[in-house]
Residue frames as qw, qx, qy, qz and C-alpha x, y, z in Angstrom:
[[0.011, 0.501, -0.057, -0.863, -4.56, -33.69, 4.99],
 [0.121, 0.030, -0.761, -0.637, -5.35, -34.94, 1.83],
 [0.260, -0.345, -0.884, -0.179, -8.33, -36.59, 2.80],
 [0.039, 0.443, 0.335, -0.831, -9.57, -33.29, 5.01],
 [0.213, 0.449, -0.250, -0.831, -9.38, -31.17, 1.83],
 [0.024, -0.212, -0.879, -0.427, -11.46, -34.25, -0.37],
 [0.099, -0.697, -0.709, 0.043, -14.23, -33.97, 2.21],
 [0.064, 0.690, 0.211, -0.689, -14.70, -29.98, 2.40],
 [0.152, 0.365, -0.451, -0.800, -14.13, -29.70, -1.22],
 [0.085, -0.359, -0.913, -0.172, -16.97, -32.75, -1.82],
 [0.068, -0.652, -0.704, 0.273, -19.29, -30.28, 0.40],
 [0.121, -0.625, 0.131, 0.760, -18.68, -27.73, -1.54],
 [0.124, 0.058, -0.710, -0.691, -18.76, -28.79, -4.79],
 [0.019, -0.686, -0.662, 0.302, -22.81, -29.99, -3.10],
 [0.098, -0.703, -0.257, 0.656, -23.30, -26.55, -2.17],
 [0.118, -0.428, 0.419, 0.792, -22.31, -25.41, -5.50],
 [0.068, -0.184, -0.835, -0.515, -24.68, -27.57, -7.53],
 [0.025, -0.682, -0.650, 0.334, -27.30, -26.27, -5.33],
 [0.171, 0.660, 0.069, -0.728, -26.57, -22.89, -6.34],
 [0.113, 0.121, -0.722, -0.672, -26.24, -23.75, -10.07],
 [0.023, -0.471, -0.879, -0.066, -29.46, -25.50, -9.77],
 [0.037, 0.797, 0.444, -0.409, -31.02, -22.07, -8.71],
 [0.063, 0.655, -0.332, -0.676, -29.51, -20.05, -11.21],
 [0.059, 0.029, 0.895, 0.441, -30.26, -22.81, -14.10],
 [0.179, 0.701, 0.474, -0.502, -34.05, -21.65, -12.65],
 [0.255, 0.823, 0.308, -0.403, -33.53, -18.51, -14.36],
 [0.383, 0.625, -0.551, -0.399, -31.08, -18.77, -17.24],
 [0.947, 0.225, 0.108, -0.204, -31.70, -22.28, -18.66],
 [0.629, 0.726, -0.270, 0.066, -29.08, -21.81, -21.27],
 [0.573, 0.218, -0.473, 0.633, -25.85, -21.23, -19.36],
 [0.515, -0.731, -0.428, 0.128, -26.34, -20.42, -15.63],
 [0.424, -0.725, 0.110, 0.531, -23.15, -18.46, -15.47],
 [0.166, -0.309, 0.565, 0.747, -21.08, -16.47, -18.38],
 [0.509, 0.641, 0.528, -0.227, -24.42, -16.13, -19.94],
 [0.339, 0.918, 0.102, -0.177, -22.95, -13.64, -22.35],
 [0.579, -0.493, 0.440, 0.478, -19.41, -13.77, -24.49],
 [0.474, 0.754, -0.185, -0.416, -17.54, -13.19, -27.13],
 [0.958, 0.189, 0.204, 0.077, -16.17, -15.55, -29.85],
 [0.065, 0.895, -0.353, -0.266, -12.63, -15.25, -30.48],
 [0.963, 0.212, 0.044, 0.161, -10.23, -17.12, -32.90],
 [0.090, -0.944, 0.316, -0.038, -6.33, -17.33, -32.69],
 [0.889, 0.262, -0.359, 0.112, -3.42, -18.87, -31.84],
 [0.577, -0.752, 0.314, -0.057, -0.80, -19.77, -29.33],
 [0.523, 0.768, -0.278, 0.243, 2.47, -19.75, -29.92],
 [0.852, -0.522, 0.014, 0.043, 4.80, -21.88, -27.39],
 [0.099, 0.852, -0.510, 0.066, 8.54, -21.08, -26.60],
 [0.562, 0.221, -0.715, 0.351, 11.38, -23.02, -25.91],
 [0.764, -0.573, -0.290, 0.056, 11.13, -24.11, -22.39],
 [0.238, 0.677, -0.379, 0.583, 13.20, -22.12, -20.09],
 [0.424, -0.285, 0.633, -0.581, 11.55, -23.44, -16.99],
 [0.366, -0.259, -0.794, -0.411, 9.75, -26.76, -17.48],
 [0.369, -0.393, 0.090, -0.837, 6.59, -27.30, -15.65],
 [0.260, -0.081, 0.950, -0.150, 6.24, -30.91, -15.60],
 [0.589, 0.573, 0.441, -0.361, 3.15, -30.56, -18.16],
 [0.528, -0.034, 0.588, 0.612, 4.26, -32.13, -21.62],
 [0.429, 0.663, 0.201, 0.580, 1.94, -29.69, -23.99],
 [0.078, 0.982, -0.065, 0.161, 3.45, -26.67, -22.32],
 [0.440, -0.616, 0.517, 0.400, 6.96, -27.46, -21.98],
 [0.602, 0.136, 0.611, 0.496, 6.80, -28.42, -25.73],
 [0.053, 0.433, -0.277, -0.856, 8.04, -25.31, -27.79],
 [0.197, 0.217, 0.755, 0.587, 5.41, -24.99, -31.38],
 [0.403, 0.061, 0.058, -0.912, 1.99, -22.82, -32.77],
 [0.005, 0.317, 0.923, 0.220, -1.36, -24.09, -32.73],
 [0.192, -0.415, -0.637, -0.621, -4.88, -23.14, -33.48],
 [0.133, 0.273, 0.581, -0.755, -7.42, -21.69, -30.43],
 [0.265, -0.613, -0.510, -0.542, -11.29, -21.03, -30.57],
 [0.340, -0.078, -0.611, 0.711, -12.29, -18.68, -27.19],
 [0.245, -0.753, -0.559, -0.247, -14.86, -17.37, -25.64],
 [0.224, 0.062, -0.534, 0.813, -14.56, -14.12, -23.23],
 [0.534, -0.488, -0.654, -0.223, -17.52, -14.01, -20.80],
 [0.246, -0.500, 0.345, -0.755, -18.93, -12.06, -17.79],
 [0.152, 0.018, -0.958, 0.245, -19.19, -14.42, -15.31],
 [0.032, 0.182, 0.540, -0.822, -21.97, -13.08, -13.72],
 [0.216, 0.414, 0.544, 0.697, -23.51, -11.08, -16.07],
 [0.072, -0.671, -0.588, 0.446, -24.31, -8.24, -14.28],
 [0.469, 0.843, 0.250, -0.076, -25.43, -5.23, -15.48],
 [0.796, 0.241, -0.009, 0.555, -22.49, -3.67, -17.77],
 [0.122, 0.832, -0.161, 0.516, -21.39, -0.55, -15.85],
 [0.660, -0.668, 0.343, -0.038, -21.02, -2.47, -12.51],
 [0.263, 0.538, -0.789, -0.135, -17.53, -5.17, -12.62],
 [0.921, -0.086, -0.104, -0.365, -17.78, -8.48, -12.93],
 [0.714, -0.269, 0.617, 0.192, -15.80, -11.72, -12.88],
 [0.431, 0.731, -0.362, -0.386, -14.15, -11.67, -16.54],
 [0.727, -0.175, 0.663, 0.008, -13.45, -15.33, -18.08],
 [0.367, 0.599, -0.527, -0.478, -11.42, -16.15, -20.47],
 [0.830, -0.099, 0.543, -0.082, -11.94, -19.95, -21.85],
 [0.334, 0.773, -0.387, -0.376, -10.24, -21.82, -24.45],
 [0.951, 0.199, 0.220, -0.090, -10.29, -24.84, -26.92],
 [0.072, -0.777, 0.570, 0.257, -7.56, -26.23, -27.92],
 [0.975, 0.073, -0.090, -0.189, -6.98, -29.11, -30.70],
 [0.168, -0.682, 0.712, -0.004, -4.75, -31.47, -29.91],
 [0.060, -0.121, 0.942, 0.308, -4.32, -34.64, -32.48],
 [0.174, -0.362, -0.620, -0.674, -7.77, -35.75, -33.53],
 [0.378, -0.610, -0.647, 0.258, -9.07, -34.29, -30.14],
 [0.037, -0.789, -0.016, -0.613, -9.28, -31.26, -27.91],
 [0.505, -0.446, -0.720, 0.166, -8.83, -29.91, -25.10],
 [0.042, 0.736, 0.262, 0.623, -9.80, -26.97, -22.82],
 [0.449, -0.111, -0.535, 0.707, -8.70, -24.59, -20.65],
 [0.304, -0.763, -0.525, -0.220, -10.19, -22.16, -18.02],
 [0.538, -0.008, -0.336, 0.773, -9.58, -19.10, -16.92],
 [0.103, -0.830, -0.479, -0.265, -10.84, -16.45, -14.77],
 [0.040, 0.763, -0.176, 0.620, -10.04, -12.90, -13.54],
 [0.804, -0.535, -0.153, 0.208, -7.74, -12.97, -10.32],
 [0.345, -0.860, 0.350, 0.136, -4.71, -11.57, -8.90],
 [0.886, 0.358, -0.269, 0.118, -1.23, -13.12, -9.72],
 [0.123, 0.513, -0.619, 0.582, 1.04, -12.26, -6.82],
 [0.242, -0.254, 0.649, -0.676, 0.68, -14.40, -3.65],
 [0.285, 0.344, 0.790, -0.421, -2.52, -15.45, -2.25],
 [0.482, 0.416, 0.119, -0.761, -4.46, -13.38, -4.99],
 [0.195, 0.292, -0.779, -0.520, -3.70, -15.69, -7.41],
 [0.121, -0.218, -0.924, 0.290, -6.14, -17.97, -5.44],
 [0.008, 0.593, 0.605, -0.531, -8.97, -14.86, -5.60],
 [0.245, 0.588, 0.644, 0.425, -11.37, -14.09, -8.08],
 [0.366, -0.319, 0.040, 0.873, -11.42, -10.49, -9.37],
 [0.440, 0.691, 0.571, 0.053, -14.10, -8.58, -10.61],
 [0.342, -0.318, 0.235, 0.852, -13.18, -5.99, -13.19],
 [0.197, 0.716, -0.030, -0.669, -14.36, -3.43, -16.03],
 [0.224, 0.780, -0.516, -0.275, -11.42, -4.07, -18.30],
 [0.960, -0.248, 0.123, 0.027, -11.01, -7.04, -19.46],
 [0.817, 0.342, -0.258, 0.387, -7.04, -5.72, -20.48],
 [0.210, -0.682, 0.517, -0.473, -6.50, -4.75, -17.16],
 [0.881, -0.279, 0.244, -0.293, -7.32, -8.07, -15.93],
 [0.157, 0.485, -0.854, -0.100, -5.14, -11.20, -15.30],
 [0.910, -0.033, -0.234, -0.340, -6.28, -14.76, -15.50],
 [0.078, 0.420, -0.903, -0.052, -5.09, -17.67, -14.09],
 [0.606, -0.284, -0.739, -0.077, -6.95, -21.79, -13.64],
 [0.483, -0.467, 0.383, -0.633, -7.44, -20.77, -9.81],
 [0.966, 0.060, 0.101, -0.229, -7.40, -24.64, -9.60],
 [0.041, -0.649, 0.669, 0.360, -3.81, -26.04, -10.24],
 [0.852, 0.250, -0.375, -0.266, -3.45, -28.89, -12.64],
 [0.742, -0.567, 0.347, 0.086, -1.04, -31.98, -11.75],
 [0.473, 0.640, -0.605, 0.035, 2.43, -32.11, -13.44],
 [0.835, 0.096, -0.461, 0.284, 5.09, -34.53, -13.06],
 [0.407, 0.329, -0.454, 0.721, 6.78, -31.97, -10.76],
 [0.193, -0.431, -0.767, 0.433, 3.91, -31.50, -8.67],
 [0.217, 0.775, 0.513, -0.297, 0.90, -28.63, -8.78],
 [0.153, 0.156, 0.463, 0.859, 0.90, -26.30, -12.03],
 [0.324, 0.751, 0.488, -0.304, -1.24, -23.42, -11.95],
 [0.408, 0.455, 0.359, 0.706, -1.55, -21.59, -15.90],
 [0.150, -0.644, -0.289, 0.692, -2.19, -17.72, -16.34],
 [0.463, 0.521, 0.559, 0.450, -2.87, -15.25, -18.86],
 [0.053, -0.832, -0.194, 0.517, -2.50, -11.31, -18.91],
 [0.635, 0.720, 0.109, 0.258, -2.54, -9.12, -21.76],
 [0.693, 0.004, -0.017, 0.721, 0.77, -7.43, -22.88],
 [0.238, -0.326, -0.001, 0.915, 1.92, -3.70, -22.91],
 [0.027, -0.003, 0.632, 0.774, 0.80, -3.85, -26.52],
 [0.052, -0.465, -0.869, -0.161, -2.51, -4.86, -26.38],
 [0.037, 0.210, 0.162, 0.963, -5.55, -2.33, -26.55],
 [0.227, -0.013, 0.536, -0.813, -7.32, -0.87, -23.98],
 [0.307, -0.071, -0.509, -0.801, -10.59, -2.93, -23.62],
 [0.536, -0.242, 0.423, -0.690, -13.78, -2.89, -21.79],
 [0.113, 0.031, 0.992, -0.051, -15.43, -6.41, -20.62],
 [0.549, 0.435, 0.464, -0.542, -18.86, -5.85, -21.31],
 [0.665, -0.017, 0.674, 0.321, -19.21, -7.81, -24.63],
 [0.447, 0.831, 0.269, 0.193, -20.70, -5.24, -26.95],
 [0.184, 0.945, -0.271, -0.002, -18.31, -3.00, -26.20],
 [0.694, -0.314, 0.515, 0.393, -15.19, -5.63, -26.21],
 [0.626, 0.428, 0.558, 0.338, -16.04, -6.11, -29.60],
 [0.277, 0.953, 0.110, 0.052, -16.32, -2.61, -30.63],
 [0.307, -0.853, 0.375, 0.191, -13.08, -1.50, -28.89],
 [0.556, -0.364, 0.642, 0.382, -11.15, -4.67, -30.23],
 [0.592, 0.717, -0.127, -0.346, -12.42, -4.24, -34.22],
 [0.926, 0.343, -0.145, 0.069, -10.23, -5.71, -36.29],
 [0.049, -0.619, 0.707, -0.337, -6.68, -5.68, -33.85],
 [0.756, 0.082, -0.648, 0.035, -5.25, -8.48, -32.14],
 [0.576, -0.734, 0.238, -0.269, -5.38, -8.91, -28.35],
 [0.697, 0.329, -0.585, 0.253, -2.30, -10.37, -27.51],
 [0.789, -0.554, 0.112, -0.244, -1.87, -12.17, -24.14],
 [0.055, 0.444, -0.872, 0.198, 1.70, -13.65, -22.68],
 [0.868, -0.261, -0.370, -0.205, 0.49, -17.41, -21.26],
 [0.235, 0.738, -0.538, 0.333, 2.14, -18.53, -18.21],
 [0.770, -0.332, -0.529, -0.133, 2.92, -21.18, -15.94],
 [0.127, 0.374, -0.747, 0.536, 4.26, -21.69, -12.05],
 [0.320, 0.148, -0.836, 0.420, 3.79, -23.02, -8.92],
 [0.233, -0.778, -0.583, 0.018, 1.38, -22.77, -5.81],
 [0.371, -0.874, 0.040, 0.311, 3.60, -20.42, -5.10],
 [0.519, -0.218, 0.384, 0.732, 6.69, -18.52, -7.20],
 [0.050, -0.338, 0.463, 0.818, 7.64, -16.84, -10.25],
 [0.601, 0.626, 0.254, -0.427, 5.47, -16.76, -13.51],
 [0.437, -0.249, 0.597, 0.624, 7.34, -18.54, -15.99],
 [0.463, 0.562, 0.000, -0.685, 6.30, -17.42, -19.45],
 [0.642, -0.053, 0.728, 0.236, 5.82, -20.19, -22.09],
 [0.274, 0.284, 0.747, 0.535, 3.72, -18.88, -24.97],
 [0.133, 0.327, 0.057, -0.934, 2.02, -15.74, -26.49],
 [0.232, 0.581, 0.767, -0.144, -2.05, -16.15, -27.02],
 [0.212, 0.290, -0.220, -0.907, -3.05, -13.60, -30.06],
 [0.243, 0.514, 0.807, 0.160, -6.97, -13.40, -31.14],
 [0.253, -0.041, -0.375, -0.891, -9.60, -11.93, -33.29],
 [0.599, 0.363, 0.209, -0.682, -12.85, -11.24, -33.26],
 [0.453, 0.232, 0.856, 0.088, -14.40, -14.81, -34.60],
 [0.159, 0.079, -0.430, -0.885, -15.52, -13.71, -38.46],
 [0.270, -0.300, -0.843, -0.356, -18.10, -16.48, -38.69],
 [0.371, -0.570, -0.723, -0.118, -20.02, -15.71, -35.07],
 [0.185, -0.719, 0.284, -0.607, -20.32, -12.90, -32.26],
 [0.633, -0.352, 0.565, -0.395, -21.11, -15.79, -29.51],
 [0.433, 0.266, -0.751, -0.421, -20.60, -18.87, -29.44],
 [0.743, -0.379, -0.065, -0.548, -22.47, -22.22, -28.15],
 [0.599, 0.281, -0.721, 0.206, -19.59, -24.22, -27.56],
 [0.726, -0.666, -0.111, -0.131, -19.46, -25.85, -24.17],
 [0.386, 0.633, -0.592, 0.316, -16.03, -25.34, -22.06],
 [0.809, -0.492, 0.014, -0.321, -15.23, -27.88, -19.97],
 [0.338, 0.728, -0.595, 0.038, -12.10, -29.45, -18.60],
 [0.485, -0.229, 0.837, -0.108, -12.71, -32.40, -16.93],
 [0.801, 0.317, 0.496, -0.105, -14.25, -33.58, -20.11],
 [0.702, 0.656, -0.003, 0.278, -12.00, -32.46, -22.31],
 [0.424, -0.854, 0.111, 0.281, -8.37, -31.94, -20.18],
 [0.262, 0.798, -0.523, -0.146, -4.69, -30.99, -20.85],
 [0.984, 0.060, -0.155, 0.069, -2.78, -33.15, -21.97],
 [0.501, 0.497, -0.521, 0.481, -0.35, -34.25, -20.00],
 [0.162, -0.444, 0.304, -0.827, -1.58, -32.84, -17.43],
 [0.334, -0.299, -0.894, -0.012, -3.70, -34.63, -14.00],
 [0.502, -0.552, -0.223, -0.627, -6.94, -33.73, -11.97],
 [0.097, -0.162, 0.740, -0.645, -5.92, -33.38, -8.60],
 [0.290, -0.462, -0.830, -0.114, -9.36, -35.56, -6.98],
 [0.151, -0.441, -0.292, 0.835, -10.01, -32.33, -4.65],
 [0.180, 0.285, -0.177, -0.925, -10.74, -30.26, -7.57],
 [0.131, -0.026, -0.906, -0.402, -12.29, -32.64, -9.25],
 [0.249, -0.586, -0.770, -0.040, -15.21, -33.31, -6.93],
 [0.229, -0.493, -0.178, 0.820, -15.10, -29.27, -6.44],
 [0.186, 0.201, -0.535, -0.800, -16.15, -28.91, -9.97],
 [0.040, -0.078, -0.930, -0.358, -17.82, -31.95, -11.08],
 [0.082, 0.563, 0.736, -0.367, -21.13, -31.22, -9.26],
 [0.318, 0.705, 0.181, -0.608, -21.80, -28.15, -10.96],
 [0.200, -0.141, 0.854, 0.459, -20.42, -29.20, -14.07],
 [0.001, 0.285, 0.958, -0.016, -22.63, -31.96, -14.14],
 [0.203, 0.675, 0.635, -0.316, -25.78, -29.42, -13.52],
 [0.142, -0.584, 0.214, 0.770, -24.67, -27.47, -15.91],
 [0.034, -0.203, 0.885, 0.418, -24.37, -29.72, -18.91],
 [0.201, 0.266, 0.942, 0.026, -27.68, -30.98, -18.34],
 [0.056, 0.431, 0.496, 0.752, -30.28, -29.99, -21.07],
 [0.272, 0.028, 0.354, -0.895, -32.55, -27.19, -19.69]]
């Protein structure tokens, strides 16, 4: 089984660098999420009520965030899009970064990218699980009750979110189950930039703790890899 899902997710992750290669054609820069906003913040980890088998989120404390939120697409801004939320995280004299992108969170949807308007109607999760000690960990993100109403198209994110805080629950579970909640993601509108050039990338920069199932790996890495390279 294991070795099924290597070789369909190897031809795939192909197929994928083909299409990145055609889209790197016509946006050089960044083939996808061409457009985004910079956001700074902070995440804020609970005691562990569930663990996950992933030591930095079962370990309760606050740290620092830099984030980007980003039509995936970029199509025009009245149609929806795919709505991606990414995010740097330091951890000792490193980083490391996580990915997330509009999707369901019940069931199967959790597994199926969502295009949306809003990006605080939208939920996030890694669509990709990581590997814990306890065996597949997929994260999530969705904003809270509190949080204010706000469109994805990046000029008007910014406008809508002014100087408020968007405050996201974080969460982790299973391929399946509950949604444990571990820690509560609150940003601003980056003072210093509107966009930023940072690159997000998580097989070069992963969680700690955390492992790269070889599936996903070679499901990514191909486009990655054409990404990254200078235009």
């Amino acid at each position: 089984m294991e070795l099924e899902l290597e070789q369909i997710s190897t031809t795939a992750g192909r197929g994928f660098a083909l299409l990145f290669r055609g889209i790197k054609a016509l946006r050089p820069e960044r083939p996808i999420h061409p457009e985004g906003v910079s956001l700074t913040g902070s995440v804020d980890k609970l005691p562990p009520t569930q663990r996950s088998g992933i030591s930095w989120v079962d370990t309760p404390g606050q740290v620092q965030v830099q984030a980007r939120l980003s039509r995936s697409i970029g199509l025009p801004g009245p149609l929806p899009d795919i709505v991606g939320l990414a995010l740097r995280i330091p951890a000792g004299s490193a980083s490391f970064d996580v990915l997330l992108a509009s999707t369901g969170m019940s069931g199967a949807s959790r597994f199926i990218l969502i295009p949306h308007r809003s990006a605080s109607e939208a939920a996030f999760t890694t669509l990709m699980p990581y590997q814990g000690s306890r065996g597949p960990v997929l994260l999530a993100a969705r904003p809270l009750d509190s949080a204010p109403r706000l469109p994805a198209k990046t000029e008007d994110f910014r406008q809508a979110l002014g100087d408020r805080v968007w405050t996201l629950g974080l969460y982790h579970s299973a391929l399946r189950g509950d949604w444990i909640r571990f820690a509560t993601l609150s940003l601003t509108l980056d003072p210093n930039q509107q966009d930023t050039d940072r690159r997000f990338d998580p097989l070069l920069h992963p969680l700690p703790g955390a492992g790269i199932y070889r599936w996903t790996r070679t499901l990514r890495e191909p486009s990655y890899t054409t990404a990254r390279k200078p235009s």
